[in-house]
PyMOL commands that place a pseudoatom at each C-alpha (Angstrom):
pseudoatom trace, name=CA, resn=UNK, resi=1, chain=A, elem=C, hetatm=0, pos=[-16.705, 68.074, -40.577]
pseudoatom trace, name=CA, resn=UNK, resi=2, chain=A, elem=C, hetatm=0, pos=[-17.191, 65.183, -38.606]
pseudoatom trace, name=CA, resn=UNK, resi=3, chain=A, elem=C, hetatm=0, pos=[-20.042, 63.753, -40.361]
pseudoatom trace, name=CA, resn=UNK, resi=4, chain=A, elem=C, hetatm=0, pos=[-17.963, 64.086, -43.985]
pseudoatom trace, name=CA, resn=UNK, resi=5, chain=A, elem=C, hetatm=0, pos=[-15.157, 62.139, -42.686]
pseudoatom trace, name=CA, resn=UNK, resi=6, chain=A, elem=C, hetatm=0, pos=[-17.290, 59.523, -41.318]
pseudoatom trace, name=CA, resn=UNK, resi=7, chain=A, elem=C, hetatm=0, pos=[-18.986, 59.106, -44.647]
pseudoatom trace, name=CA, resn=UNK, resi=8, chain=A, elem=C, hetatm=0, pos=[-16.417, 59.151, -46.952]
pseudoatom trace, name=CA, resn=UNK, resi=9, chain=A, elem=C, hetatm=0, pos=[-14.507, 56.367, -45.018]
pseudoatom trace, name=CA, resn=UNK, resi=10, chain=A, elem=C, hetatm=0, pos=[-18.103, 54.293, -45.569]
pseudoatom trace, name=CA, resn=UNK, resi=11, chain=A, elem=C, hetatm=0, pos=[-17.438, 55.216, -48.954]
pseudoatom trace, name=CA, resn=UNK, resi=12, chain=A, elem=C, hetatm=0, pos=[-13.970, 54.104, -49.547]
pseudoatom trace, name=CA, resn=UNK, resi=13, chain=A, elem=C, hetatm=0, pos=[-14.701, 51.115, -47.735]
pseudoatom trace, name=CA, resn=UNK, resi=14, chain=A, elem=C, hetatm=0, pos=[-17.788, 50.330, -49.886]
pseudoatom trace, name=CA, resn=UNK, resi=15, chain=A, elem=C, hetatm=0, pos=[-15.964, 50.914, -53.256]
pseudoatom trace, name=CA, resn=UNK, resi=16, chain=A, elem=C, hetatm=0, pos=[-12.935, 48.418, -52.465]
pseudoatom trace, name=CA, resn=UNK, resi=17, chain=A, elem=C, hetatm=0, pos=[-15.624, 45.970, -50.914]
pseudoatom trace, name=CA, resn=UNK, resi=18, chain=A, elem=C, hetatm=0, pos=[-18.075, 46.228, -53.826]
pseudoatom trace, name=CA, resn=UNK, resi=19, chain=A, elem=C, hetatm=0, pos=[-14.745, 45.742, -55.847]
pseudoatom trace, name=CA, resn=UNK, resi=20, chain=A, elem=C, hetatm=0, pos=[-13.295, 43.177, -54.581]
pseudoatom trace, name=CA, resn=UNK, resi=21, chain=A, elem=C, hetatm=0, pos=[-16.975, 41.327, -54.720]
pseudoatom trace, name=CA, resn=UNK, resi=22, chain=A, elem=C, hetatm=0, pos=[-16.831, 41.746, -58.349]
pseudoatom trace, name=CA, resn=UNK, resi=23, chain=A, elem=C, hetatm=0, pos=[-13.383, 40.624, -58.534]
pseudoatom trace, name=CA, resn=UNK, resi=24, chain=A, elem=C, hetatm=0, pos=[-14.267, 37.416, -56.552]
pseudoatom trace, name=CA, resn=UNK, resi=25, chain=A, elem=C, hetatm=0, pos=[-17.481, 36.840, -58.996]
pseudoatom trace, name=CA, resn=UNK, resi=26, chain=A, elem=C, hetatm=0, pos=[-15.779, 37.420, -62.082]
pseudoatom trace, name=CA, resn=UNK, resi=27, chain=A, elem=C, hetatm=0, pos=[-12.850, 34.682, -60.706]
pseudoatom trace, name=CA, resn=UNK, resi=28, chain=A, elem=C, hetatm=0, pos=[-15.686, 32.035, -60.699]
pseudoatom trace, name=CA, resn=UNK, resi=29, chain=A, elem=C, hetatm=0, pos=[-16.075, 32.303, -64.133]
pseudoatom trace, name=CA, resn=UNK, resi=30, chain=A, elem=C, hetatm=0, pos=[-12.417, 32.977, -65.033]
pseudoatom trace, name=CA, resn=UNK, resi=31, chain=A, elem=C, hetatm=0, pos=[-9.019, 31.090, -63.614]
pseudoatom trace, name=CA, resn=UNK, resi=32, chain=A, elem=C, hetatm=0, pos=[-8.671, 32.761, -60.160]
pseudoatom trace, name=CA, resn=UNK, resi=33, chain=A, elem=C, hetatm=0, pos=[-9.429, 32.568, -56.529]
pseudoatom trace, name=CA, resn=UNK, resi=34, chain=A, elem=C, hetatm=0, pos=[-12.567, 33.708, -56.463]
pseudoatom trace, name=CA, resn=UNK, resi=35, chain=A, elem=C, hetatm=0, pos=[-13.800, 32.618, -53.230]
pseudoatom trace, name=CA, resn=UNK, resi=36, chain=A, elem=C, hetatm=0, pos=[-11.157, 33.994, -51.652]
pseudoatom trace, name=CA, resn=UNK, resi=37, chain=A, elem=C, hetatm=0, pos=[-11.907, 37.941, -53.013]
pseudoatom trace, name=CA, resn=UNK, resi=38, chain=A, elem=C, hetatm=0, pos=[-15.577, 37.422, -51.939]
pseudoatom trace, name=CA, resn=UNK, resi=39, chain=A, elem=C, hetatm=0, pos=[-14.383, 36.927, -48.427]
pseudoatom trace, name=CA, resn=UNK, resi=40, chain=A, elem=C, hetatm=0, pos=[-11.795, 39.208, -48.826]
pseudoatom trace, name=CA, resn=UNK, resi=41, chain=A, elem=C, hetatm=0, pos=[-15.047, 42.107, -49.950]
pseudoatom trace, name=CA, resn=UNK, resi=42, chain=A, elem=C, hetatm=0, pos=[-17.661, 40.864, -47.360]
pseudoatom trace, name=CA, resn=UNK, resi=43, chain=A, elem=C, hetatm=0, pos=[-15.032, 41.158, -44.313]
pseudoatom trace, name=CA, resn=UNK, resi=44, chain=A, elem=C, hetatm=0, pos=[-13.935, 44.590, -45.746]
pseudoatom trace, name=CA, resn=UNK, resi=45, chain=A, elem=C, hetatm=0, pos=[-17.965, 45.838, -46.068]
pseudoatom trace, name=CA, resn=UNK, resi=46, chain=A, elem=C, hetatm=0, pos=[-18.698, 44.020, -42.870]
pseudoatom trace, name=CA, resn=UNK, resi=47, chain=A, elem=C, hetatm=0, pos=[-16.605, 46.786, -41.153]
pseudoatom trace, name=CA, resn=UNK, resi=48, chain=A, elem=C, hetatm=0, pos=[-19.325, 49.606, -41.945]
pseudoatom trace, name=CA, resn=UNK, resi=49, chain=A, elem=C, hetatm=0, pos=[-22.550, 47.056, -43.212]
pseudoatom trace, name=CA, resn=UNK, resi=50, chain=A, elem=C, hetatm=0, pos=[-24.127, 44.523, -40.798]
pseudoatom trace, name=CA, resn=UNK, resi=51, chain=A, elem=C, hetatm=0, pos=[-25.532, 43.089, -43.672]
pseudoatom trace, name=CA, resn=UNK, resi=52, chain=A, elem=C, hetatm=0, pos=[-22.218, 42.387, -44.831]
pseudoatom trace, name=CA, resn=UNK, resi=53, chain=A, elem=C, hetatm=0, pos=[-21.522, 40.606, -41.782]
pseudoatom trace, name=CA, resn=UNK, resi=54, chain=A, elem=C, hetatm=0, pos=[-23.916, 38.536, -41.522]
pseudoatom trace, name=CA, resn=UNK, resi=55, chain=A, elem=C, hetatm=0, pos=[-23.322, 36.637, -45.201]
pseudoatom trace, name=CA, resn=UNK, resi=56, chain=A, elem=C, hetatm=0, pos=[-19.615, 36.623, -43.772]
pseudoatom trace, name=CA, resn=UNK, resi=57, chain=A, elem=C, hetatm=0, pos=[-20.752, 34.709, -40.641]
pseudoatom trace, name=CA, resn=UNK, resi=58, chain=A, elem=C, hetatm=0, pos=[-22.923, 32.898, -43.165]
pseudoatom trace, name=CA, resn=UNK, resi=59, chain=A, elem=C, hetatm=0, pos=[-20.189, 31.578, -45.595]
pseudoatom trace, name=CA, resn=UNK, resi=60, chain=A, elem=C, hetatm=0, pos=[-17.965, 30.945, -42.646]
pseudoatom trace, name=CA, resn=UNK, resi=61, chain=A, elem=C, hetatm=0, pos=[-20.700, 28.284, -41.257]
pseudoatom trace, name=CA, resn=UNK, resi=62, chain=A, elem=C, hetatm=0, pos=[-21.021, 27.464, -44.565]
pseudoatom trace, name=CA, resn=UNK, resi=63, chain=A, elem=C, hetatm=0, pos=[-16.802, 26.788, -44.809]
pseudoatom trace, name=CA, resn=UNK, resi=64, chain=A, elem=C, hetatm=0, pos=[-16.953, 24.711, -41.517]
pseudoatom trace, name=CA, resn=UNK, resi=65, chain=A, elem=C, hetatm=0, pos=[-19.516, 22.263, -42.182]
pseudoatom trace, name=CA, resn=UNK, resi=66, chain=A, elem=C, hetatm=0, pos=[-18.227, 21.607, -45.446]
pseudoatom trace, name=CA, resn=UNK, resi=67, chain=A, elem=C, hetatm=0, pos=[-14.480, 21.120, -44.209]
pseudoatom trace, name=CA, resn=UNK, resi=68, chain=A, elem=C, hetatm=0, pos=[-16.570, 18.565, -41.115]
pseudoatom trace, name=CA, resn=UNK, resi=69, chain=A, elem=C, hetatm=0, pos=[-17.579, 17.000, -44.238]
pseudoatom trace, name=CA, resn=UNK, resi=70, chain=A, elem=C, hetatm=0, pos=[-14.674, 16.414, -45.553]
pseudoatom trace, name=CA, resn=UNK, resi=71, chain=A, elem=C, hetatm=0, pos=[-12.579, 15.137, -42.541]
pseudoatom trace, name=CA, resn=UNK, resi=72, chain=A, elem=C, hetatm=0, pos=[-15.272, 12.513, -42.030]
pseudoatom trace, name=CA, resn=UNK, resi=73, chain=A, elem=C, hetatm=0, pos=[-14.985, 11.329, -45.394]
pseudoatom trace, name=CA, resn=UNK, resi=74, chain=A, elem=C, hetatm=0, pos=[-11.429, 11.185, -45.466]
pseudoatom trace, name=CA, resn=UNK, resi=75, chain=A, elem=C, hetatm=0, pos=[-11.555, 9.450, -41.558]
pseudoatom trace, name=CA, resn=UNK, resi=76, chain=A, elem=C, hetatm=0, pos=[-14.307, 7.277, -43.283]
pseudoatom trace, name=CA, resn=UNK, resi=77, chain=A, elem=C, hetatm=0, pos=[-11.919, 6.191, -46.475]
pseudoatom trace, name=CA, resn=UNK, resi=78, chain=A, elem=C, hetatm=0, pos=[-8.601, 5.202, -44.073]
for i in range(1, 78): cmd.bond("trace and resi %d" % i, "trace and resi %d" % (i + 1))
show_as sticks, trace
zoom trace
């Protein structure tokens, strides 16, 4: 019994990760925040799939160095 609850709560939490993936992709073509619902779908599959956490860990490096970026520019254009 043990076993079936343990997989079914991987499979919940796949489904509204893979969902809200799909969400986030289909926002990057439509009006919407769709970086936001990737993030939102990695950190919720990153709770069962290492994979998963390591393109959150990935995008989060990714978020800092670009927001470095940006604070040097604007420190650069005062």
């Amino acid at each position: 019994m043990d076993t079936f609850l343990k997989h079914s709560k991987r499979l919940v939490v796949s489904i509204i990760g893979v969902t809200a993936l799909i969400v986030g992709v289909i926002f990057f073509v439509l009006p919407g925040p769709g970086f936001i619902f990737v993030i939102i779908g990695l950190g919720v599959l990153a709770t069962e799939f290492v994979w998963a956490e390591n393109l959150l860990n990935k995008a989060k490096l990714h978020y800092q160095t670009i927001q470095q970026k940006v604070a040097i520019k604007r420190k650069n254009n005062s």
